[in-house]
Steps between C-alpha positions, in 0.01 A plus 500: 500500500448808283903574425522092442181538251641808320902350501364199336372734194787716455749226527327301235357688223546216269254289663227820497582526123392150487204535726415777288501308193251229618220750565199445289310782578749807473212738259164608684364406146434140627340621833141375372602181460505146699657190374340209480654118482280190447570171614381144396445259819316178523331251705551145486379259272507136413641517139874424385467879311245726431610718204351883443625693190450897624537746240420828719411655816204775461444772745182729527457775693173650362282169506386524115628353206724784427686489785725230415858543521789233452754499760877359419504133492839360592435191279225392308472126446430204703474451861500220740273572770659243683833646554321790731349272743559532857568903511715463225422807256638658183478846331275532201479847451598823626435882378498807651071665492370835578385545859147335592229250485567150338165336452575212284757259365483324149736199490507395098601139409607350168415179346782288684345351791574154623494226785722251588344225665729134562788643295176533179462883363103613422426827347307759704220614361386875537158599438446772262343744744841507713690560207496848467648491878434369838369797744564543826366760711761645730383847685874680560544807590905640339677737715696669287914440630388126641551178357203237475526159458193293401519148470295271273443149749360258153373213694594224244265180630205708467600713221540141272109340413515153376221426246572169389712221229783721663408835420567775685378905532689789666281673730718759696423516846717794639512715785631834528672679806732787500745634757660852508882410538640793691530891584597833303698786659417821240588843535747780382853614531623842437669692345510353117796313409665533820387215649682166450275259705207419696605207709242248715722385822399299780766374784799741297436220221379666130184272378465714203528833292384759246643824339230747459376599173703801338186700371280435873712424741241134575608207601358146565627204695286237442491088611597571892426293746268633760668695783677855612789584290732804550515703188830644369530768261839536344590831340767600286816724609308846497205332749490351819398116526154458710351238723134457539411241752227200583316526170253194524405293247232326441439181264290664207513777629672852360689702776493839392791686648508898518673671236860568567738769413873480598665810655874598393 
């Protein structure tokens, strides 16, 4: 198994150039960070469309007014709640933040809010106190290296308040949950610059890869499913090639592996 795991690499350095090229996470710089991805979801609801306009997503980590911080929105506009019914789900925004407590999430709506109702469009009202954004309180805990997804469940039927002469006021109803989304292998690889790859295996088959940072010698694999993985260290021509074995992972979780330094 080990001479079919270490024939694989030599024989195709083209493909560990290209695993090398998808790592994310190649400078220890970014080791105090988690990522972050919100989703929009919904629960049924008896309307033909309901219609929220969402201008940004609001994170705060320090529970005062000071601790807001924007997070990338993929696209600000319109969305029908509607289309994510069912488990359906789509991305609204997704940044990497420094390691540690979430407390709150501000979702901030514009003006173009509406509800389709027989094949008729009413505007959505928005009172003027949720204006300045909708807050959620969410209680996460970022490991830095791990990915967290939180997902924003806006449960349209009770989130739309009739008042009357077909009027109609958005009241969002949302719940929150989040869900770590896999495991981290970190450590480092030695000597500088004469490692070419860190390599995650399991059954002789590469799952992914990193090149260690040229001024540390770190690397980070991040987004693996849980499990044991056999850990390959490829050196260059003046350094043998080293394999490290059962390193378990555990969804968000960071596996710290043991510093290594390969011998001539």
């Amino acid at each position: 198994m080990k001479n079919r795991i270490w024939a694989f690499i030599v024989a195709m350095p083209a493909l560990a150039l290209l695993f090398t090229a998808c790592n994310k996470n190649d400078s220890d710089n970014n080791s105090g960070k988690a990522k972050m991805t919100v989703y929009l979801t919904d629960a049924p609801a008896d309307y033909d469309a309901v219609n929220v306009d969402i201008q940004d997503v609001q994170v705060n980590a320090s529970n005062s007014d000071n601790g807001w911080q924007s997070i990338h929105l993929l696209r600000p506009g319109v969305y029908n709640l509607l289309n994510f019914r069912n488990g359906l789900d789509t991305v609204l925004a997704s940044q990497e933040l420094p390691a540690g407590e979430i407390s709150q999430i501000r979702l901030v709506l514009g003006s173009n809010n509406s509800v389709v109702i027989d094949g008729n469009t009413y505007p959505l009202t928005t009172p003027s106190a949720q204006q300045s954004g909708l807050k959620l309180n969410v209680h996460a805990t970022l490991t830095a290296g791990i990915e967290y997804r939180l997902w924003l469940d806006f449960d349209a039927a009770r989130s739309v308040v009739t008042t009357g002469s077909n009027k109609y006021i958005l009241k969002p109803v949302i719940r929150t949950y989040t869900q770590a989304t896999g495991g981290t292998i970190k450590g480092i690889a030695l000597p500088l610059l004469h490692v070419s790859g860190v390599y995650a295996i399991q059954n002789a088959d590469t799952i992914a890869a990193a090149k260690p940072d040229p001024l540390t010698g770190a690397y980070l694999i991040a987004g693996l499913n849980a499990g044991a993985y056999n850990l390959a260290i490829a050196g260059d021509s003046t350094v043998r090639d080293t394999l490290i074995t059962n390193v378990n992972v555990t969804t968000g979780q960071v596996t710290i592996v043991n510093p290594v330094t390969l011998l001539p």
